[in-house]
C-alpha positions as CSV (number, residue, x, y, z in Angstrom):
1,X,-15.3,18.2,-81.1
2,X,-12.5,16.5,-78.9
3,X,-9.4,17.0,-78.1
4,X,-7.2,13.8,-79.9
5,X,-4.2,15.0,-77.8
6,X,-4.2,14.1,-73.9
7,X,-3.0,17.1,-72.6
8,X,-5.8,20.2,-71.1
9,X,-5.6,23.7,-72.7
10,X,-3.9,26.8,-71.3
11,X,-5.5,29.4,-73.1
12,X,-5.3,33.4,-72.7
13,X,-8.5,35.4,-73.9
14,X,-8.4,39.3,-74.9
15,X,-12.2,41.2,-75.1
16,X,-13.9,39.5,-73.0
17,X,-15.8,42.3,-71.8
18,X,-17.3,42.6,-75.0
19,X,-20.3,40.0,-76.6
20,X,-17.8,37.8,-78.8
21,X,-14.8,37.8,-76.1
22,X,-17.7,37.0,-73.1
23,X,-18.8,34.1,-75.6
24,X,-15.9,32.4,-76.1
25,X,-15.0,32.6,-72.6
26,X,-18.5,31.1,-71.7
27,X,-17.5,28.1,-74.0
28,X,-13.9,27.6,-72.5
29,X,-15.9,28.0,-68.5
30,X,-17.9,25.1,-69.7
31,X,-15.6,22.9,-72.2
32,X,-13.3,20.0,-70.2
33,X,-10.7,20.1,-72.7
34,X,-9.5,23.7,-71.2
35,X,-7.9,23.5,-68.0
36,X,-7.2,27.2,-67.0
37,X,-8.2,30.6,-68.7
38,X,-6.2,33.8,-68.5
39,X,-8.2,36.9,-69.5
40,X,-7.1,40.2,-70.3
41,X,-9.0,43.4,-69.9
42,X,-8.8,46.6,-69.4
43,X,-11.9,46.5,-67.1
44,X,-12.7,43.8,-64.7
45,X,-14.8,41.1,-66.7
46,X,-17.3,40.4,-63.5
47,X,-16.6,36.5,-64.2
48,X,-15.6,34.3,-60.9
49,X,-14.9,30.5,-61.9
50,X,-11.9,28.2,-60.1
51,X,-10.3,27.9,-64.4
52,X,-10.1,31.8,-64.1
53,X,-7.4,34.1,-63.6
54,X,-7.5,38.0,-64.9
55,X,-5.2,40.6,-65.4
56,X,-6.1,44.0,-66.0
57,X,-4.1,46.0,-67.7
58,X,-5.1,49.3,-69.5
59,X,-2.1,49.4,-72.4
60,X,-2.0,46.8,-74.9
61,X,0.5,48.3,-77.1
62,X,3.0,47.8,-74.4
63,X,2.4,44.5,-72.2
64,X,6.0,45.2,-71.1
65,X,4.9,44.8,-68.0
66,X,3.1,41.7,-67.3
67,X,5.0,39.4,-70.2
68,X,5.8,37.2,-67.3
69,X,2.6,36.3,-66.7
70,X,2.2,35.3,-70.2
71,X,4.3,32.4,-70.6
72,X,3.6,28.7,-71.2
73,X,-0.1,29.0,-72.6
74,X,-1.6,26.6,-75.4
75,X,-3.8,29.3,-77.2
76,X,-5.1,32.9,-77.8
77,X,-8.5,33.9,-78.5
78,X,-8.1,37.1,-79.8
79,X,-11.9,39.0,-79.5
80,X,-10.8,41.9,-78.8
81,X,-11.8,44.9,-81.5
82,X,-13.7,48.6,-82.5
83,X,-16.0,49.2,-84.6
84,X,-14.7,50.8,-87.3
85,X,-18.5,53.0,-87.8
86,X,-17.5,56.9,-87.9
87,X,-13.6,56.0,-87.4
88,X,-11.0,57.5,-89.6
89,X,-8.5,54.9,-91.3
90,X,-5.7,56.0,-89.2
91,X,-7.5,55.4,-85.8
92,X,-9.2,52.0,-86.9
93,X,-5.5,50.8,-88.3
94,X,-4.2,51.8,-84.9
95,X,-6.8,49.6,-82.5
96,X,-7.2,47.3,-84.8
97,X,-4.2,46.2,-86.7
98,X,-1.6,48.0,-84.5
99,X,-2.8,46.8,-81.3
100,X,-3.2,43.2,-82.5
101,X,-0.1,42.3,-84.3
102,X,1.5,44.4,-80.7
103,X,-0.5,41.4,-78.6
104,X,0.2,38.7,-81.1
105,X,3.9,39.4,-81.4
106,X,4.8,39.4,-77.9
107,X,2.7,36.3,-77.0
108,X,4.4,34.6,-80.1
109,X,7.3,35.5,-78.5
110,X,6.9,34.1,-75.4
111,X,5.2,31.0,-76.6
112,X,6.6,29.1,-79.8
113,X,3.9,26.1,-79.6
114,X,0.9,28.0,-79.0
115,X,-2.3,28.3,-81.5
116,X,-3.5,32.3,-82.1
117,X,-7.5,32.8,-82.9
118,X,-8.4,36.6,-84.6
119,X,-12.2,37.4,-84.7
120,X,-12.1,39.0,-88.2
121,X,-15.2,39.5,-90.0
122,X,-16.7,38.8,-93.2
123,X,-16.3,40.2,-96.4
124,X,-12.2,41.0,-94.9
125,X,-10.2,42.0,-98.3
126,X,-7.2,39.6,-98.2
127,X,-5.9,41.3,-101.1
128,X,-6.0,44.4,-98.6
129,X,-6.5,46.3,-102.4
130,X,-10.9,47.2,-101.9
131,X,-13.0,50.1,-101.3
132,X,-13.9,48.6,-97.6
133,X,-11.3,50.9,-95.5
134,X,-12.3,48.0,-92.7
135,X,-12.0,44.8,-94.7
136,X,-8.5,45.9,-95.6
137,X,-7.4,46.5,-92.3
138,X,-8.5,43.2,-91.3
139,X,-7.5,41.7,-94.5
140,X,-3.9,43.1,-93.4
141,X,-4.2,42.4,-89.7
142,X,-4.7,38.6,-90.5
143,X,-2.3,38.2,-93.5
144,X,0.4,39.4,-91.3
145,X,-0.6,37.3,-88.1
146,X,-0.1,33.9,-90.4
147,X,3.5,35.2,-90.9
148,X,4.3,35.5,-87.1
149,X,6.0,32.0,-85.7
150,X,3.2,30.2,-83.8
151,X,2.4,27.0,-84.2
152,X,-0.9,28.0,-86.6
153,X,-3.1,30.8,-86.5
154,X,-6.5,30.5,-87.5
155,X,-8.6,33.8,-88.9
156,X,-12.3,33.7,-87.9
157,X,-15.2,35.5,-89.8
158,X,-18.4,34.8,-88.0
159,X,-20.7,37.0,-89.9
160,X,-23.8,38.0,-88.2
161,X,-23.9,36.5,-84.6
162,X,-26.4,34.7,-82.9
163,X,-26.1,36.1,-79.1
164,X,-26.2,33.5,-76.3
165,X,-28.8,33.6,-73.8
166,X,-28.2,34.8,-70.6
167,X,-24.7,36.8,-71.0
168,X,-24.5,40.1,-70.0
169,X,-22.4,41.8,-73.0
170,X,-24.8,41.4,-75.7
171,X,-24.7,44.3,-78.1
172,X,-28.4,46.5,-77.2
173,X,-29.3,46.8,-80.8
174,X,-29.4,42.7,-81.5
175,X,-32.7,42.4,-79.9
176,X,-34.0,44.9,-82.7
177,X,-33.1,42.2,-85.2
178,X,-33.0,38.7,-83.4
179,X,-36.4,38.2,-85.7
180,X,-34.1,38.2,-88.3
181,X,-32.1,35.2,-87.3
182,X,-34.6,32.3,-88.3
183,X,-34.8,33.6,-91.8
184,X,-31.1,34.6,-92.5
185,X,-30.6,30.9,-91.3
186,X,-33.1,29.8,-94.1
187,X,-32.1,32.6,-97.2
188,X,-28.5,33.0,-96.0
189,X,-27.1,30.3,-93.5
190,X,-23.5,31.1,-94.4
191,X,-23.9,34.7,-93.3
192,X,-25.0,33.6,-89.8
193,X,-23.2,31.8,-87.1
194,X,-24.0,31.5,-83.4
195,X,-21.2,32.7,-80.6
196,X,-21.3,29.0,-79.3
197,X,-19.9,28.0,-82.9
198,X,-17.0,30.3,-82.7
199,X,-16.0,29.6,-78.7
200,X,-16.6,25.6,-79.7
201,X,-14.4,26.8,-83.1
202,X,-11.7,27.7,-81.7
203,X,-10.7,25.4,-78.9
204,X,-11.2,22.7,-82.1
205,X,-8.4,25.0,-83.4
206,X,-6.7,24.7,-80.8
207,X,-6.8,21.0,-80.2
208,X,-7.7,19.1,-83.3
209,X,-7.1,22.0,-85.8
210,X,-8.4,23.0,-89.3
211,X,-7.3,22.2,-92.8
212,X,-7.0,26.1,-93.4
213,X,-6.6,29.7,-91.9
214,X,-9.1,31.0,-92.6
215,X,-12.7,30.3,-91.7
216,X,-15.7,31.6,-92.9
217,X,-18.9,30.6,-90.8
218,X,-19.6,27.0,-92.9
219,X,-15.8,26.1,-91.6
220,X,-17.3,26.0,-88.0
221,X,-20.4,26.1,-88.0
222,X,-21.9,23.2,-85.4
């Protein structure tokens, strides 16, 4: 996937201390189209590269104090999220669609032009009407990120991932299933998608783009 415009990306990162967010950022270390990576963490993310800068920051409903610093980027890649197992509604709605539309309204504040990424997930109710108290949070959190002013935002659902070798965050229990992978990729090859196909996914969203907002994992897939 290349970039068809001339100019490097500026791109700010959220999660990357967590398996998708440390992904992504792997891709944008190693991808020539992105020039310099901001990340944002509440913990330091144990990553040393000349594209990286990070800023840790422990409240992300009020980022108040280092909007500054947020100015004049390309691109989010928004992995940052919970797990919604043993959660009540009100505390999943709070880190999940409070928190993001928080992050996503000040950076589409501060930058008009720039391309916004949401790690969903599949199955997200975009009628925000199911039985799935999780699938309408997210089906919520991503209708009301396409109505904030950036340039586009695109809504990932990866499905099941396929972990890259040799990052640290990898969730424990995917080893328990990685003989699993080769037949969902045979019986079910649209419930699957590596974490190289969603880093590679969204810097294509971010320079060449997609013909719509949201992307299930045959949209991306490499």
């Amino acid at each position: 996937m290349k970039n068809q415009s001339n100019s490097k990306l500026r791109v700010i990162i959220t999660g990357a201390t967590g398996m998708v967010g440390e992904g992504v950022l792997h891709e944008c270390l190693l991808h020539d189209d992105v020039e310099q990576i901001l990340v944002i963490n509440r913990r330091a993310c144990e990553v040393v590269h000349p594209k990286l800068k990070e800023i840790i920051h422990a409240d992300f409903f009020d980022l108040t104090a280092i909007e500054n610093e947020l100015v004049n980027y390309d691109a989010c890649f928004f992995c940052l999220g919970v797990s919604s197992v043993g959660m009540k509604e009100p505390e999943y709605y709070r880190l999940t669609y409070t928190l993001t539309m928080n992050v996503a309204q000040t950076l589409s504040k501060l930058n008009s032009d720039m391309v916004f990424c949401y790690v969903s997930g599949a199955g997200t109710d975009s009628t925000e009407k199911g039985r799935m108290m999780w699938a309408r949070v997210k089906g919520k959190t991503e209708n009301d990120l396409m109505k904030l002013p950036f340039k586009r935002v695109y809504n990932f659902r990866p499905g099941a991932i396929q972990a890259t070798k040799g990052l640290k965050r990898t969730l424990p229990y995917y080893k328990y299933f990685a003989w699993l992978i080769p037949i969902l990729k045979v019986v079910a090859p649209n419930s699957i998608s590596t974490l190289k196909a969603v880093g590679i996914g969204m810097i294509h969203a971010a320079t060449v783009g997609f013909d719509k907002q949201v992307l299930e994992v045959k949209d991306f897939r490499l």
